[in-house]
Residue, then its C-alpha position, 0 to 999 in steps of 0.5 A: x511481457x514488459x513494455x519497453x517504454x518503460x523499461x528503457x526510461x526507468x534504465x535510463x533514469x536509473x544510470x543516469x542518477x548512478x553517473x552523476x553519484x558517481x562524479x560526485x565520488x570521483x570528484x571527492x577522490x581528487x579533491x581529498x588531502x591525497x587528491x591529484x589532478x586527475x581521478x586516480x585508476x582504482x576510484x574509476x575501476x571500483x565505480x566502474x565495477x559497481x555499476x556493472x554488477x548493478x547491472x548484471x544483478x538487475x538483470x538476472x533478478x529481474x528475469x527471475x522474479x519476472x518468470x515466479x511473479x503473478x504479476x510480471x510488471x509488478x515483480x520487475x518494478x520492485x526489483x528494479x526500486x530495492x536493487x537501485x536503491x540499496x547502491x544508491x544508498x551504499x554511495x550516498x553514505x561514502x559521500x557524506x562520509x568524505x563531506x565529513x572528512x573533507x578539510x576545504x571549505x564546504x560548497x553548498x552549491x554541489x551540495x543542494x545540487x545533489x539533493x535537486x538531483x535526487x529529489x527529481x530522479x527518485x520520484x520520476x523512477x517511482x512514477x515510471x514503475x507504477x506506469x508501468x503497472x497502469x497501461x491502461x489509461x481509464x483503469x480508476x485513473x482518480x484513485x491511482x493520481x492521489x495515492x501516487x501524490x502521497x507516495x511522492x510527498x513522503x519520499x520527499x520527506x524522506x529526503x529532505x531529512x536525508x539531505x540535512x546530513x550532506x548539505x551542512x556539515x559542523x555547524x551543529x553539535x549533533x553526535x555522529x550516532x544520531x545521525x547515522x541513524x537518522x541516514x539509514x532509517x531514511x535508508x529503509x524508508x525509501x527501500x521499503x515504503x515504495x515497495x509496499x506502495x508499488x506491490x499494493x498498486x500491483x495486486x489491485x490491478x489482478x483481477x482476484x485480488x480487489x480485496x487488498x484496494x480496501x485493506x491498504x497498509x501503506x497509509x497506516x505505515x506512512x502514517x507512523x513511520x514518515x508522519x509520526x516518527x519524523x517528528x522526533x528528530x525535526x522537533x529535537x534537532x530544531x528545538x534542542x541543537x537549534x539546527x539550521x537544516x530543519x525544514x519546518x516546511x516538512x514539519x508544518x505537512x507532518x503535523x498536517x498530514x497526521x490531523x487529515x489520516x487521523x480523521x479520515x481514519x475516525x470518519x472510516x471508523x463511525x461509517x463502520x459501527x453505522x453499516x454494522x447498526x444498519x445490518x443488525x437492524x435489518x437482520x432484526x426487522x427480517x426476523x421479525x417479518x419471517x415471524x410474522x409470515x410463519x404466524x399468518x402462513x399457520x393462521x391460514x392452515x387453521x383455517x382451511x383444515x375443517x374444510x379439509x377435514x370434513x371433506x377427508x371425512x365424507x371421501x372415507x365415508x363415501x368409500x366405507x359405504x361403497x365397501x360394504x354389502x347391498x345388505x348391510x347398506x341398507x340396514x344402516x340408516x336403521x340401526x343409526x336411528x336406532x342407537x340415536 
């Protein structure tokens, strides 16, 4: 029911980008105060069954989801996205935790390579699910490119603010709270914002369903989450602690992104009290032409009903006089003139 191309690339994308996080992991364990030479047996076997279990996770959810799901493509692509992205994340946090602890002279060049890395593989997997969905190469082709556009800037957003905690670190005097928190609110961004893009890309592709491309709810939570909410720690962390890993570049599009929703929803809005205008004011104008059709449709009745009347009249007459006797037929005009 899935198209293998798709499925082989996006398995491919998905364990290549866990063995690159995972050399970066072993290479930790050995550079470590404990470190020696080689990598040590128990980092390799943990790495090793974690990957396994990833693979055996995705594999049976994936037919689970594939056989309940209305739409299978739809179904194996998220479950693909939240499996891949809850390990990655879970990897992601140890390695920051070792750069932390690390007590040699930091490397900014395996650092940025690491965020090169994922800014390449999570956007590429992204794309691979939702063409996976979209086969069909004239099915509103425009519309699915700038929906996918925005979908792709905000998980690079999400992880340029993300990056900011593996790429520098005691250079600044954040609290370690605030940047936990700061990691795992990217965290449920890039696990649950592409989940929501990818269902509502899914189920405006079933033929049932064409209701849910008009009442999208990405473009209000990215709105919030990615340009409203992201404001706060970039604005703090630039103006108050002064940190150099602000991208004022991501900040710049954030404060863009937010003038273009807000008045593409305003303009969304007027479009909408004028339709409703309109609606009422042809509802009235119908009122008003039934009423005059009911008027003139009366005024004809009128009109035709002494006709109808009198030829009602003279039909009951002409049977009155054929009931009656020879005898009485001929005294009648008499008597009329009589009482005349």
């Amino acid at each position: 029911m899935l198209p293998s191309p798709q499925v082989c690339v996006s398995t491919l994308v998905t364990v290549s980008t866990m063995a690159v996080v995972d050399l970066y992991l072993l290479e930790q364990s050995m550079l470590g105060p404990r470190g020696g030479v080689r990598p040590a047996v128990w980092p390799c076997v943990a790495v090793a069954l974690g990957d396994l279990c990833f693979l055996l996770a995705l594999r049976f959810v994936s037919a689970g989801v594939v056989s309940e799901a209305r739409s299978p493509r739809r179904g194996f692509a998220n479950a693909l996205w939240f499996l891949f992205l809850s390990l990655l994340q879970l990897k992601l946090f140890f390695v920051c935790q070792n750069y932390r602890q690390e007590r040699r002279p930091p490397d900014p060049l395996a650092r940025k390579t690491l965020t090169l890395l994922l800014s390449v593989c999570l956007p590429s997997l992204f794309l691979i699910l939702t063409g996976a969905d979209y086969m069909t190469p004239l099915r509103r082709k425009q519309e699915v490119r700038s929906r996918l556009m925005w979908v792709v800037v905000d998980l690079l957003d999400v992880l340029d603010l993300q990056a900011g905690l593996w790429e520098v670190q005691g250079t600044t005097g954040i609290p370690l709270w605030v940047e936990g928190i700061v990691f795992f609110y990217c965290y449920v961004l890039l696990l649950l914002l592409p989940c929501v893009s990818l269902t509502e890309l899914g189920a405006a592709a079933l033929p049932g369903l064409q209701a849910a491309r008009k009442e999208a709810i990405y473009p209000w939570l990215s709105l919030v989450t990615i340009n409203l909410f992201t404001l706060v720690p970039r604005g703090v962390g630039m103006l108050w602690y002064r940190d150099p890993r602000v991208s004022t570049v991501f900040l710049g599009k954030n404060l863009l992104a937010l003038a273009v929703k807000l008045s593409s929803a305003w303009e969304r809005h007027r479009k909408g009290r004028g339709g409703v205008q309109g609606a009422g004011a042809a509802e009235s104008g119908n009122q008003t032409r039934g009423a005059a059709s009911e008027a003139a449709t009366e005024q004809e009745q009128g009109c035709t009903s002494p006709t109808v009347s009198s030829t009602r009249y003279h039909s009951l007459s002409r049977t009155h006089a054929h009931s009656l006797d020879p005898t009485e037929t001929s005294l009648g005009p008499a008597y009329i003139s009589h009482e005349l």
